[in-house]
N, C-alpha and C positions, 0 to 999 in steps of 0.2 A: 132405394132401388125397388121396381115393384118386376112382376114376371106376372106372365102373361099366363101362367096356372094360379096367381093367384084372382088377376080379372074375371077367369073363369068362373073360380069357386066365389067370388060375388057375388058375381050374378044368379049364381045357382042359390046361392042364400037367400038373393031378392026375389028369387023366381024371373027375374029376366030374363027376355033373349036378348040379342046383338042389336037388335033394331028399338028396343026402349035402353038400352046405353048409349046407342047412336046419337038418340032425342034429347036425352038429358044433360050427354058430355059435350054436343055439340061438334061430334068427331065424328066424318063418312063412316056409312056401313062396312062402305069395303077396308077401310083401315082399320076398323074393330076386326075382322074379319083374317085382313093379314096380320095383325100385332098378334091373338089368340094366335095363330095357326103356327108362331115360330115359338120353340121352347123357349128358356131362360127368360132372361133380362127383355126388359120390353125394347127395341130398336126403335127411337122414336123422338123426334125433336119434345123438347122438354115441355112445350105447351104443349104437346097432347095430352104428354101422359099426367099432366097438372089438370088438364082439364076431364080425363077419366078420374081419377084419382077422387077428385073435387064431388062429383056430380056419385061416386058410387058413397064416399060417406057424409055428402049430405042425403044420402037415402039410406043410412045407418049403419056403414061398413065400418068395422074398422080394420086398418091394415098393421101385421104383425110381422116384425124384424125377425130373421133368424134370429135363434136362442130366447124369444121371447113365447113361442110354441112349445107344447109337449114333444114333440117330435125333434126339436132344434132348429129347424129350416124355416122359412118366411110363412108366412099366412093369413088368413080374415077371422074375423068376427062379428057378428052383429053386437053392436052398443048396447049398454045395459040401460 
């Protein structure tokens, strides 16, 4: 499960905005756009979020399960 605070905080690691994840996930601006803007769990037929997912670590994300953070909750990383 990924959440739409964590896409954010991607981006913000890549220095993206919404409009270069659009380019590289292959997913409308405005679905980037709605999927952020709702809390939790991303609401989203499963090739979207495969295709963000995809496109944020192949640009060197990595995505972090709950209890794998210091904090316990889900989260990013940039690859070592």
């Amino acid at each position: 499960m990924i959440t739409s605070e964590q896409i954010r905080a991607a981006r913000a690691l890549l220095r993206w905005e919404q409009k270069d994840l659009a380019e590289a996930s292959s997913v409308s601006l405005p679905s980037i756009k709605r999927l952020e803007g709702q809390p939790g769990a991303l609401s989203a037929q499963s090739r979207t979020i495969e295709a963000l997912k995809r496109a944020l670590e192949e640009a060197g994300v990595v995505f972090q399960a709950a209890g794998e953070t210091v904090g316990g909750g889900p989260g990013v990383r940039m690859s070592k």
